[in-house]
N, C-alpha and C positions, 0 to 999 in steps of 0.2 A: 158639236155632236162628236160622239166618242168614233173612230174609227173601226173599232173592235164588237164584233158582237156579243161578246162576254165578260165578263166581269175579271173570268178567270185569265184574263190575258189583258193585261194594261197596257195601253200605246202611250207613248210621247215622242215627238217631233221637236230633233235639235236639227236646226240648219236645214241638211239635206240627209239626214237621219233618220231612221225608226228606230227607235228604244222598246224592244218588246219586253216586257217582263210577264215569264211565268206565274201566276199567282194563284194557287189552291191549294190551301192548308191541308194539310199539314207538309207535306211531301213535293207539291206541286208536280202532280199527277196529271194523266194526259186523259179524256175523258170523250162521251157522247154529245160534251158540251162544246169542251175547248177545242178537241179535234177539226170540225167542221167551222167555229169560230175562224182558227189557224187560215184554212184554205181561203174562205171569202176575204182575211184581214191580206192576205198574201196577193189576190186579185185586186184590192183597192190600191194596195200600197204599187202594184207593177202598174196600175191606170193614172198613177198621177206621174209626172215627168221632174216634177221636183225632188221626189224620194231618189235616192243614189243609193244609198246603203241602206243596211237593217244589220240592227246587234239585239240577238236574244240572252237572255238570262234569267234566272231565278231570283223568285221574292225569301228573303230570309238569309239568314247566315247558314245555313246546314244543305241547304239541297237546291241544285240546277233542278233539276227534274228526277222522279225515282220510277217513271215511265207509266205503264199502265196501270189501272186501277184493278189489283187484280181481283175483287169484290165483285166485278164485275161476270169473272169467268170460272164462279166456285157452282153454279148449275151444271158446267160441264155443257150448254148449247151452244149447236153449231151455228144456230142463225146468230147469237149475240157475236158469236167468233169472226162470221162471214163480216156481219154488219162492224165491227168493229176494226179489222181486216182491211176494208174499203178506206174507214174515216181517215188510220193510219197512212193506207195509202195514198190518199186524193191529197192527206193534210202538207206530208214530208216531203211529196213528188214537188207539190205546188212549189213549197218553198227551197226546195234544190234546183226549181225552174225558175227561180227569182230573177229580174232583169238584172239587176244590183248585184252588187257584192256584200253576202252574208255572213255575217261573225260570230260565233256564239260565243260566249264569256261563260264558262262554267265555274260557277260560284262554288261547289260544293256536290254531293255526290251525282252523278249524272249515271242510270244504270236503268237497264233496256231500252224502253221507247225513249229515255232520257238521253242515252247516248246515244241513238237514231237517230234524234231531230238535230244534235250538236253536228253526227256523219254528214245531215243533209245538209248544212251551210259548206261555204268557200272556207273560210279559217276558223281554225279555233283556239283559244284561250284559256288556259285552266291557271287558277290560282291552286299555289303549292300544296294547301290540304285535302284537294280533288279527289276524290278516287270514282274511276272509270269502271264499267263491266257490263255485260250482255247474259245474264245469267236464268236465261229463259229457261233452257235444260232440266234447273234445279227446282222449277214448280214442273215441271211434265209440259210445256212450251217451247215456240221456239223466233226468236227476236223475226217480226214480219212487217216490218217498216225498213226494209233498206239493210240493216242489220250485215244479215249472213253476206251481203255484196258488197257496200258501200267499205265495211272493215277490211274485208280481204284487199280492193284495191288500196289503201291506205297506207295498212303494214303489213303488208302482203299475208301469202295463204298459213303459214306456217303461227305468227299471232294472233289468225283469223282462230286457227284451228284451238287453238291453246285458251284462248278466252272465252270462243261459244263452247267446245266441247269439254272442254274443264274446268269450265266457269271460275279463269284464270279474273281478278279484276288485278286495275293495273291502276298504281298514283301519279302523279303529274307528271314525276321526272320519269317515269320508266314510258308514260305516254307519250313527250317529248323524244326519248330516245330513240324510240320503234315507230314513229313519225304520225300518232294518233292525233295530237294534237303540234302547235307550228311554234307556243310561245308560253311560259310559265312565269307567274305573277307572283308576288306576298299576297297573303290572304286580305283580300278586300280589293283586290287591287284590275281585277275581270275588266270589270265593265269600264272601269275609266279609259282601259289600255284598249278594249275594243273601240271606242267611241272615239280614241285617237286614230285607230287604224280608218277609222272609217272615213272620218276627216281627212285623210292622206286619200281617199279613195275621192273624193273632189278635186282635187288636183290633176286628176285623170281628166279627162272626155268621157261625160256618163256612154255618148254610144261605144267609141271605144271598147271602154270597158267589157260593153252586153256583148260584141262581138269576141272578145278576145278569151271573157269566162264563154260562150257558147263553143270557139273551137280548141282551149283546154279543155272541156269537158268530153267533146264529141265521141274519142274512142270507147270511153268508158261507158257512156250512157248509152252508147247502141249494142255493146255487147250487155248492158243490162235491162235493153228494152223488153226481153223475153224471159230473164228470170225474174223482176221484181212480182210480178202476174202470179208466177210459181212460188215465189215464198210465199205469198199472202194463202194461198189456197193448200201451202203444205202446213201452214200453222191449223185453219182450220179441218183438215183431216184429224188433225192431232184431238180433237172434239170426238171423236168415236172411239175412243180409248179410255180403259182403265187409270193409264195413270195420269192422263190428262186430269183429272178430278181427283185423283188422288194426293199429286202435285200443287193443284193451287190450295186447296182444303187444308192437306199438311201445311200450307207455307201461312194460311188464315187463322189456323189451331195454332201454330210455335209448336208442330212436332216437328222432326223427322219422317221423310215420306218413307213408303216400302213401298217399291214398285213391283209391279208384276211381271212389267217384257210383253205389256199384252192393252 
């Protein structure tokens, strides 16, 4: 029996491993499917005591993940916003609350909710023709998974600001530099190097381990116990707006948007 509820998320179990692979063509896109797949495959995998780690990554040579479907948010509704909102929430939190220690191996472009769900692991991995961004801004959006918080403590406020508000994206080395991601690969090379790291992470005390990522984490996650709530519900305000629709529409057309300010 598959662990996964989705198709669009393949599991394999090496050792004391999850091998998650993104998988939804074209793009491997985060969806109404895979979102809530995410959460329940994150509860199985924290209920069994033999998993220790989990390494995510993308199907294909071109893309980790390119985030949201944004096909989804060319209506301009707030309930698809709210409800989508939630999935992203319940799906990234779960797994930034994993017992384990999380890896993501980004294969290739990783940008909004794709570079969300990479924020939400413990380390991460980019092989050298990666390129990173959060470029919610640039459809009339704005990154609501983690995103605006999870970036700023990383590499702090000033490439927080530079990436969401100037839809700056950044390639491996400059992700490495500015401390977005911990280790940089030859291309192909993600996942093998995750799947070592994870291996090193058996060598620990899986309790160990839960307690020691719980009180690294601690500071961070209680100063962001109150805003995560608030990005998801500022992205769906963004739903009463002109250029909310005007943004995704242009980005679904291949114009250029004109915004109004309104």
């Amino acid at each position: 029996m598959s662990l996964s509820t989705s198709d669009k998320l393949k599991v394999e179990v090496i050792g004391h491993t999850a091998l998650i692979t993104i998988d939804n063509p074209a793009a491997n896109t985060w969806d109404t499917e895979s979102l809530p797949a995410l959460k329940a495959l994150i509860e199985t995998l924290n209920a069994d005591r033999d998993i220790w780690a989990l390494v995510l990554t993308g199907a294909g040579e071109k893309f980790f993940s390119a985030g949201a479907d944004l096909k989804l948010f060319a209506d301009g509704s707030p309930d698809t916003a709210r409800d989508m909102a939630q999935y992203f929430g319940e799906g990234f939190e779960c797994l930034a609350d994993f017992r384990g220690v999380s890896i993501a191996a980004i294969n290739g472009f990783a940008m909004g909710g794709g570079l969300e769900v990479a924020l939400a692991c413990d380390i991460r991995i980019a092989e050298e023709q990666a390129q990173m961004g959060l470029p919610e801004a640039k459809v009339g959006l704005l990154p609501c998974a983690g995103g605006t918080q999870r970036l700023a403590w990383l590499c702090g406020e000033g490439w927080a600001k530079k990436m969401i508000l100037c839809g700056e994206r950044v390639n491996a080395a400059t992700a490495e530099k500015i401390g977005l991601v911990e280790e940089v690969v030859p291309t192909g090379g993600a996942k093998e190097r995750a799947l070592a790291l994870a291996e090193q992470v058996g060598e620990q005390s899986p309790i160990s381990v839960t307690s020691c990522k719980e009180l690294i984490g601690q500071a961070r996650e209680k100063a962001m116990e109150g805003a995560l709530p608030y990005e998801r519900q500022k992205f769906v305000d963004l739903f009463g707006t002109e250029d909310q629709k005007e943004g995704v529409n242009a980005f679904l057309e291949k114009r250029k948007p004109v915004w109004k300010n309104a």
